[in-house]
C-alpha positions in Angstrom: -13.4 10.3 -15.2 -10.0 9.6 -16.4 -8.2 10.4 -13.5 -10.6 8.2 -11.9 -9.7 5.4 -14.3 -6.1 5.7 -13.6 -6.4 5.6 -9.7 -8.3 2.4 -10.2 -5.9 0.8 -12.6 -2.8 2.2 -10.9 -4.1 1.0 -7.5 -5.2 -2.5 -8.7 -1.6 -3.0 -10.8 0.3 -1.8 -7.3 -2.1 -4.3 -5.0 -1.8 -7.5 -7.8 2.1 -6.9 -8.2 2.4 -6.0 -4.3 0.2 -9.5 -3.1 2.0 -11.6 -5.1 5.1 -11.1 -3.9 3.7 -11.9 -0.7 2.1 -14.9 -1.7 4.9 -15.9 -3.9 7.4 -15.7 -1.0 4.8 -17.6 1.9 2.3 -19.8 0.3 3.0 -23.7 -0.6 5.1 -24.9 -3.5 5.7 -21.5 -5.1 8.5 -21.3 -7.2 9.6 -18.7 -4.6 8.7 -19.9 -1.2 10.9 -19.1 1.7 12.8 -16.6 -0.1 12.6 -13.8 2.4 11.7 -10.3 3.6 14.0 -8.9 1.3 12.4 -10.1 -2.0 8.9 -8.7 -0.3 10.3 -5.3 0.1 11.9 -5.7 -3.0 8.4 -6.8 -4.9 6.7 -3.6 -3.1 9.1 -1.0 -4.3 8.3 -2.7 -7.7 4.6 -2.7 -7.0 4.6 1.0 -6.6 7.1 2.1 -9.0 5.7 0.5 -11.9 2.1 2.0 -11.9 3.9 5.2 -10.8 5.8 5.4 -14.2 2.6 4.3 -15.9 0.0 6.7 -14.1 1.7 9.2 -11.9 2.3 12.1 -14.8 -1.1 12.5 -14.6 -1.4 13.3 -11.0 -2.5 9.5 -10.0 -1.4 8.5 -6.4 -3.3 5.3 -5.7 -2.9 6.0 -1.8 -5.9 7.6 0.0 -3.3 8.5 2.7 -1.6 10.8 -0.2 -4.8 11.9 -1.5 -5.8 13.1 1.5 -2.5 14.9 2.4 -2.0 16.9 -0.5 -5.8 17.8 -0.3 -4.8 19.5 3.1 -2.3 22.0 1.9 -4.1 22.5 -1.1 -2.5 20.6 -3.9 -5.4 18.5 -4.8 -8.6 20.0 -5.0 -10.9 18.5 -2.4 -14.0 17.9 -4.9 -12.2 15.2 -6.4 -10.7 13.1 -3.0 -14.2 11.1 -2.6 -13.5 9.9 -6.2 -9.9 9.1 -6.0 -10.2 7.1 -2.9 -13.3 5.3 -4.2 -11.0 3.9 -7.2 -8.6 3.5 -4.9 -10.3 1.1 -2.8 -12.1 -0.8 -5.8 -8.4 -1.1 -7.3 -7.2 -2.3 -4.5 -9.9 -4.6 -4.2 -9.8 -5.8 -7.9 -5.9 -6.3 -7.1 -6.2 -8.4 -4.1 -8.8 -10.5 -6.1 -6.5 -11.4 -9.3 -3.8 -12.3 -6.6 -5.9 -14.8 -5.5 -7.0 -15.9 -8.6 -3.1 -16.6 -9.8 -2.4 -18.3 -7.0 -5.3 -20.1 -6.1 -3.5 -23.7 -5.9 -1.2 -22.8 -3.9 -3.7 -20.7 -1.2 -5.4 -24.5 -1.9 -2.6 -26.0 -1.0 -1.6 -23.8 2.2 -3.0 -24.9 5.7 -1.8 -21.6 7.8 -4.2 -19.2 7.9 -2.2 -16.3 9.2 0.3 -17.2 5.6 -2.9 -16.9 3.6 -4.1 -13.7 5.3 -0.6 -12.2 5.2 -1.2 -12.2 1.7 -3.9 -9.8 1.8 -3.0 -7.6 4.4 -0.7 -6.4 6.9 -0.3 -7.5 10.7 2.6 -6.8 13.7 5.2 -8.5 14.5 4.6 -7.8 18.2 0.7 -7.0 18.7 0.7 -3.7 20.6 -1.9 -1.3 19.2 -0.6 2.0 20.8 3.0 0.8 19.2 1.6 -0.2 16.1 -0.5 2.6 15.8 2.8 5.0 16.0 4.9 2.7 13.4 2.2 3.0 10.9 2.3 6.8 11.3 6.0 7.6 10.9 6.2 5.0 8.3 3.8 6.9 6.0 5.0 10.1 7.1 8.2 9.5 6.1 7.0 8.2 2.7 4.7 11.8 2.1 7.4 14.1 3.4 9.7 12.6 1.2 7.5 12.5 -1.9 6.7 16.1 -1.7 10.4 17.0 -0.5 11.7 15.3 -3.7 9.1 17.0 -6.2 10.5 20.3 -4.3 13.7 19.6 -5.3 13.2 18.5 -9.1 10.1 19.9 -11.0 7.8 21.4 -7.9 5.4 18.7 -9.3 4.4 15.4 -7.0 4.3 14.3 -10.2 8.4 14.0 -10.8 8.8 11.5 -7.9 6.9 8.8 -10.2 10.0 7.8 -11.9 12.7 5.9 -9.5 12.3 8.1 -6.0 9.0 6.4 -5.4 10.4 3.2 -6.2 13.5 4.0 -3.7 11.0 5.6 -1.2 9.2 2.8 -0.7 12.1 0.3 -0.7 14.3 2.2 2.2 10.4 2.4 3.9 10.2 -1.1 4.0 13.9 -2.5 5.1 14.3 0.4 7.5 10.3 1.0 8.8 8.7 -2.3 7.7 9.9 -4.5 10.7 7.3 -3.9 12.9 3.6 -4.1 11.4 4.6 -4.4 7.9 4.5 -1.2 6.6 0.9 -0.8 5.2 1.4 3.2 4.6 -1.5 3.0 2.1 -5.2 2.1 3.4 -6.2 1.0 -0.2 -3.4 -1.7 0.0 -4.8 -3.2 3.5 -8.5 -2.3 3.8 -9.6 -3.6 0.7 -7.4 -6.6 0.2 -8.5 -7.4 3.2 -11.8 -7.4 2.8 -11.1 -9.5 -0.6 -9.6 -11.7 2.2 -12.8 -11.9 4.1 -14.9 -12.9 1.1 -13.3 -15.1 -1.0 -13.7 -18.6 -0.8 -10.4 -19.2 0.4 -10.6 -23.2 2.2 -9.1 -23.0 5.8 -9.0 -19.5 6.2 -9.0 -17.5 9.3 -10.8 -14.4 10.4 -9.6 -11.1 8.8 -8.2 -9.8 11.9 -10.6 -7.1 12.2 -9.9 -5.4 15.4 -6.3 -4.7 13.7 -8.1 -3.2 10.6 -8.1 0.3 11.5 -4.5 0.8 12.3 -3.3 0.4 8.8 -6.2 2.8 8.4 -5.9 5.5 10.4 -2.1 5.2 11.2 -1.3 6.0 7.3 -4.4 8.9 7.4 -2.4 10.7 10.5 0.9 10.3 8.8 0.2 11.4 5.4 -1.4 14.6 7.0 1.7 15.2 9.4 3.8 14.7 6.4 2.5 16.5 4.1 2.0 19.4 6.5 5.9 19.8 7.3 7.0 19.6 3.9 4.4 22.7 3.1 5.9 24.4 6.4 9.5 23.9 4.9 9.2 24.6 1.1 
């Protein structure tokens, strides 16, 4: 149950740190509107690398996507992936919530929807699911075969990445791969945000954007596997 309780807390701290940013950078009369991509990928590397030096010695990964690739070559026993994305998602959804509860004057205040759900969730640049689709998959494949190339090369632990390389990971991820969609990589980060999105009483709001919804999904799902499958064919 602890483990559990750490991919929960790890998961909301990434999704209320990782939000914010957003909403601090694209909602109304923030003390940080307008201040760029940049600061978001900034934030995000923050996001993750924060809960990652609080959790991650304990095996936590707060990504389903992860979960489920180091379940596939056998470094994480399958018995407990049902659990860990469970807390994953109610993290994520707990995170997305307290988001919107800091900044609730200024989602009051904010009359574009697509700002508001940007907050939440992820969406392309250029709509193009085939395109999208792929970005989503070498984003997060990049970020698992790096994880578990890293741990190779320290400790031969996951575990060893939760100190800065997660933190850098996910930086170079988002200025390099984050262009397109918006580098979701993490299913927990966009699903259940999202559906915060869809049921909070947010005024002027527009749909969730659900016929996008699976891409962030399934993209990270295809590219964790991938990635985590070369990185056990090469160490």
């Amino acid at each position: 149950m602890q483990n559990y309780l750490y991919e929960f807390l790890g998961t909301a701290l990434l999704v209320l740190l990782g939000d914010a940013v957003v909403a601090n950078v694209v909602l109304n009369k923030t003390k940080g509107q307008n201040a760029g991509l940049i600061v978001i990928t900034f934030g995000w590397a923050c996001a993750v690398l924060i809960p990652a030096l609080i959790f991650t010695a304990s095996g936590a990964v707060f990504n389903p996507a992860l979960v489920l690739g180091l379940a596939a070559i056998g470094k994480l026993d399958w018995a407990v992936v049902p659990g860990y994305i469970l807390a994953e998602m109610l993290g994520g959804f707990v995170g997305a919530v307290l988001v919107w509860v800091m900044y609730k004057n200024h989602f009051d205040a904010t009359e574009d929807g697509n700002s508001k759900l940007g907050v939440f969730c992820t969406g392309p640049a250029i709509r193009s699911y085939g395109s999208n689709f792929i970005s989503e998959v070498i984003a997060t494949f990049v970020l698992v075969f790096a994880i578990l190339g890293i741990s190779q090369t320290s400790v031969g632990d996951v575990a060893a990445v939760g100190t800065f390389g997660v933190g850098s990971i996910i930086l170079a991820c988002g200025v390099s791969l984050g262009g397109t969609t918006g580098y979701a990589m993490n299913p927990a980060r966009d699903l259940s945000p999202r559906i915060a999105h869809a049921v909070l009483p947010i005024p002027n709001k527009r749909d969730s954007d659900w016929s996008y919804a699976w891409i962030p999904v399934v993209g990270p799902i295809c590219g964790g596997l991938l990635g985590a499958w070369l990185a056990a064919a090469i160490f």
